[in-house]
C-alpha positions as CSV (number, residue, x, y, z in Angstrom):
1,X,0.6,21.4,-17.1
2,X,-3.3,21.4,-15.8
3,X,-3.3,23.0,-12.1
4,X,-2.8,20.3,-9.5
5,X,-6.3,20.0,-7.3
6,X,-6.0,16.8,-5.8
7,X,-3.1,14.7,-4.2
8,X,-3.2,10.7,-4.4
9,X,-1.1,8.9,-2.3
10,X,0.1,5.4,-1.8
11,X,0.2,3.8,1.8
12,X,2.8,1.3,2.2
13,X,6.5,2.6,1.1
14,X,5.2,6.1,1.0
15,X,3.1,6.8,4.3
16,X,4.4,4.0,6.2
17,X,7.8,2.7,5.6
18,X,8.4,-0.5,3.2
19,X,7.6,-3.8,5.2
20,X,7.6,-6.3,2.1
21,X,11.1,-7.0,2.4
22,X,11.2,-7.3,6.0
23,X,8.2,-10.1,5.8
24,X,9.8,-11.7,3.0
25,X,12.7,-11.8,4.9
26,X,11.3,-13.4,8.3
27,X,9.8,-16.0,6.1
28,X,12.8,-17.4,5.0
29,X,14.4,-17.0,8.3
30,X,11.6,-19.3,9.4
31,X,12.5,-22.2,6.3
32,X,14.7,-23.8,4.6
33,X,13.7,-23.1,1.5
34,X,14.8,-19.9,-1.0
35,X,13.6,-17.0,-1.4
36,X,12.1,-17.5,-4.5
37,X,9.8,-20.0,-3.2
38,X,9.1,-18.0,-0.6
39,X,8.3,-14.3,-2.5
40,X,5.9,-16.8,-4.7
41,X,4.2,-18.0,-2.3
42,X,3.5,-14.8,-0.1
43,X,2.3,-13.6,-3.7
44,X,0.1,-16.1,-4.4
45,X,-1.8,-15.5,-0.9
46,X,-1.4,-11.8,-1.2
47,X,-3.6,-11.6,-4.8
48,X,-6.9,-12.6,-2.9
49,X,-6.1,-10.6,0.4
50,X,-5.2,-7.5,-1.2
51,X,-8.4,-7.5,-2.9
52,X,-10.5,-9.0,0.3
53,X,-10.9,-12.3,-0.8
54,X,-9.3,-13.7,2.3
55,X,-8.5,-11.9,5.5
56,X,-5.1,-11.5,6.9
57,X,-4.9,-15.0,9.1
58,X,-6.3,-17.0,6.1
59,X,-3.5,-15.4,4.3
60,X,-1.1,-17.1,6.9
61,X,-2.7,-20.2,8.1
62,X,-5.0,-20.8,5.5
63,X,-8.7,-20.4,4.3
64,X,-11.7,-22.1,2.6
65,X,-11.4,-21.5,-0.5
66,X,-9.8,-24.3,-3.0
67,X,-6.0,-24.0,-3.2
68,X,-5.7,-21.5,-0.6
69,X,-7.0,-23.9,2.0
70,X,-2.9,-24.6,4.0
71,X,-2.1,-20.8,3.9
72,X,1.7,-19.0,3.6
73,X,3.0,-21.4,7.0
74,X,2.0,-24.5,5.8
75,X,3.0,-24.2,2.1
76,X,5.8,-23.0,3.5
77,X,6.6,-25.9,6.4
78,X,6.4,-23.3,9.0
79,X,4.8,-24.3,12.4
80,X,1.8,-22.1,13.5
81,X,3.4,-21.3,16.6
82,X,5.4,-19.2,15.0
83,X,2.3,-17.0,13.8
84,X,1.5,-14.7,16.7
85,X,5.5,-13.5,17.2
86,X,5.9,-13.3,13.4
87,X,2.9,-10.6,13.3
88,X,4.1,-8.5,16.3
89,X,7.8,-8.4,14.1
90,X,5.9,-7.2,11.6
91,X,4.0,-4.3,13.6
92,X,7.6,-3.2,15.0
93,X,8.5,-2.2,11.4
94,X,5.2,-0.7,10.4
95,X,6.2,2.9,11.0
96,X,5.4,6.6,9.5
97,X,8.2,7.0,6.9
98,X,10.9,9.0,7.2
99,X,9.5,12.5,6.1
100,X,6.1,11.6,5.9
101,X,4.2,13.1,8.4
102,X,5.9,17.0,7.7
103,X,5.1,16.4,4.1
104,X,1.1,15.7,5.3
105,X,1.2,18.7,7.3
106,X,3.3,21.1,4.3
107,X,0.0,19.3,1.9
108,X,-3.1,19.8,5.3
109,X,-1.4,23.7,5.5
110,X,-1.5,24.1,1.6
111,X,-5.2,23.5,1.4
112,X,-4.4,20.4,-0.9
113,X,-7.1,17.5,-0.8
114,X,-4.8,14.4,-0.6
115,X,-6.7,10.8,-1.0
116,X,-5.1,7.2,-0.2
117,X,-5.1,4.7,-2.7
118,X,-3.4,1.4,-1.3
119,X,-3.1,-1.9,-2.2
120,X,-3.9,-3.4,1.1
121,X,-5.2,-5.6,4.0
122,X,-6.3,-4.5,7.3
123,X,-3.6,-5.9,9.2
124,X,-0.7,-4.8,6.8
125,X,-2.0,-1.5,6.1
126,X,-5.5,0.0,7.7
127,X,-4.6,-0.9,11.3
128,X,-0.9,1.0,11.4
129,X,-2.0,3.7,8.9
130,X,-5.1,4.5,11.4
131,X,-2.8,3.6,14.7
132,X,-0.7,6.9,13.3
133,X,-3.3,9.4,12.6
134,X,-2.8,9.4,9.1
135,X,-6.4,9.7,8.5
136,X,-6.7,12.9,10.1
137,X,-4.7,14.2,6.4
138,X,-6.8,12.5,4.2
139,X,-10.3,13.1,2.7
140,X,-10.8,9.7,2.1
141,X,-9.5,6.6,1.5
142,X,-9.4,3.8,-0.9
143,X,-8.2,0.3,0.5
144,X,-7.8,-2.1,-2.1
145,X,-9.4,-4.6,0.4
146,X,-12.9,-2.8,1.3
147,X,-12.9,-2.0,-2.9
148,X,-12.2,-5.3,-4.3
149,X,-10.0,-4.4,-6.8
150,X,-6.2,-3.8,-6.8
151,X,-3.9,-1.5,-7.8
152,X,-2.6,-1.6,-11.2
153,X,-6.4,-2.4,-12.2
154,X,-7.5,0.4,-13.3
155,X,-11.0,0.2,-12.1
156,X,-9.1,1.0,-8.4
157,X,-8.1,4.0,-10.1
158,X,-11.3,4.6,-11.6
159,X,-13.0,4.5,-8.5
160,X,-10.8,6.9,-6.4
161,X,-11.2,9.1,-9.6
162,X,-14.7,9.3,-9.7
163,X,-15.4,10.0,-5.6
164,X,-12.5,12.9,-6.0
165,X,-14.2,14.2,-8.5
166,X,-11.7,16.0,-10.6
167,X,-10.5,15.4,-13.6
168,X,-7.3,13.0,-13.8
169,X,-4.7,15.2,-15.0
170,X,-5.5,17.5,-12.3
171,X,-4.6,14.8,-9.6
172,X,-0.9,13.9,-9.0
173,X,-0.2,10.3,-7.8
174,X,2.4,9.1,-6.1
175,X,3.2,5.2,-5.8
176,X,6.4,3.5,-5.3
177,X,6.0,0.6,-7.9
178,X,6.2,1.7,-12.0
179,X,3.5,-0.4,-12.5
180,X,0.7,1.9,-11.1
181,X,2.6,4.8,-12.3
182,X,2.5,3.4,-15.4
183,X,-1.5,2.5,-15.2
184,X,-2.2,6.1,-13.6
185,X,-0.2,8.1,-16.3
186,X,-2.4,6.1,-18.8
187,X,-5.5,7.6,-17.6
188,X,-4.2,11.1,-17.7
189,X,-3.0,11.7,-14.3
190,X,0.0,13.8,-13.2
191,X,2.4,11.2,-11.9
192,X,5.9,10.8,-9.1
193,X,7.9,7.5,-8.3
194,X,8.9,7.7,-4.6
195,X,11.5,5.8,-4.7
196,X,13.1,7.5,-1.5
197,X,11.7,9.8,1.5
198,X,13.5,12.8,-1.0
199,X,10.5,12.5,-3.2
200,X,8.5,14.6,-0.5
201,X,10.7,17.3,-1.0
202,X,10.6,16.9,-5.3
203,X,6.4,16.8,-4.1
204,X,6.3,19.7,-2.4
205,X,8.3,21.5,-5.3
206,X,5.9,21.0,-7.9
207,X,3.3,21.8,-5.7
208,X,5.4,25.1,-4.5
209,X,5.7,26.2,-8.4
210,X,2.1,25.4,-9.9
């Protein structure tokens, strides 16, 4: 296989530790209605704030544009009061993963460039990764939300691609969803699904051996 040159990480799941569940799971806490419901509409708001279409409080308590105008609360029958305690829960769990911040000094130590491409918003993703020093690892990174395009789309990919500067199958990407491995694979690019802080270690392997 083609000499590694060029890390590219995910954020959320990878850097910082999985917080979907956890808000998915406060929502419902907060209704009466299932989680189906719930997961769909989160989604629904998520599409145009991952992508910067809305900020983060529209996401919750609504925006201007048509059909997003009530926001993840009201769709969901949950009082706005609940908005400013439901945001600091959130920031409780938003927390280096287990693992992650040895695994950024094993890749700084290594001379490896390592990127960050995340699905994100700045709330759910820049602020923490930021609050943690995370960018002090990274050449550069790609937030789905300053970009305006999202990860599986490949033009996100395309983009980090292009600034790095390498070509793809000299980059390995790691990302917790098979989607984007999938999308990344297609343009030629090493890939690993972290499915657990152990992946560091598999990481650090095939970085060990090339």
């Amino acid at each position: 296989m083609p000499l590694i040159k060029a890390l590219l990480s995910d954020a959320g799941s990878v850097i910082l530790k999985e917080a979907a569940t956890f808000i998915d799971s406060e929502l419902k806490s907060l209704t009466n209605l299932d989680m189906g419901r719930v997961i769909e509409t989160k989604q629904k708001y998520w599409m145009l704030t991952k992508t910067g279409r809305i900020t983060d409080k529209e996401m919750w308590l609504g925006s201007k544009i048509e059909g997003y105008e009530q926001g993840v609360f009201k769709e969901l029958g949950i009082p706005a009061k609940h908005y400013k305690p439901f945001i600091e829960k959130i920031r409780e769990v938003q927390v280096p993963n287990e693992g992650a911040i040895e695994f950024l000094e094993f890749i700084k130590e290594n001379n490896i460039p390592a990127y960050l491409l995340s699905n994100s918003s700045y709330e759910l993703v820049e602020k923490p990764y930021k609050k943690f020093g995370f960018s002090n690892y990274f050449v550069k990174e790609f937030f789905s939300h300053k970009i305006g395009a999202a990860k599986p789309d490949k033009r996100f990919f395309t983009t980090a691609i292009k600034s790095i500067g390498v070509h793809p199958s000299e980059i390995l990407f790691i990302d917790d969803k098979e989607s984007n491995i999938r999308a990344a694979q297609e343009l030629g690019m090493q890939t690993v699904l972290f499915e657990s802080p152990e992946c560091f270690n598999k990481v650090k392997l095939i970085l060990k051996i090339q």
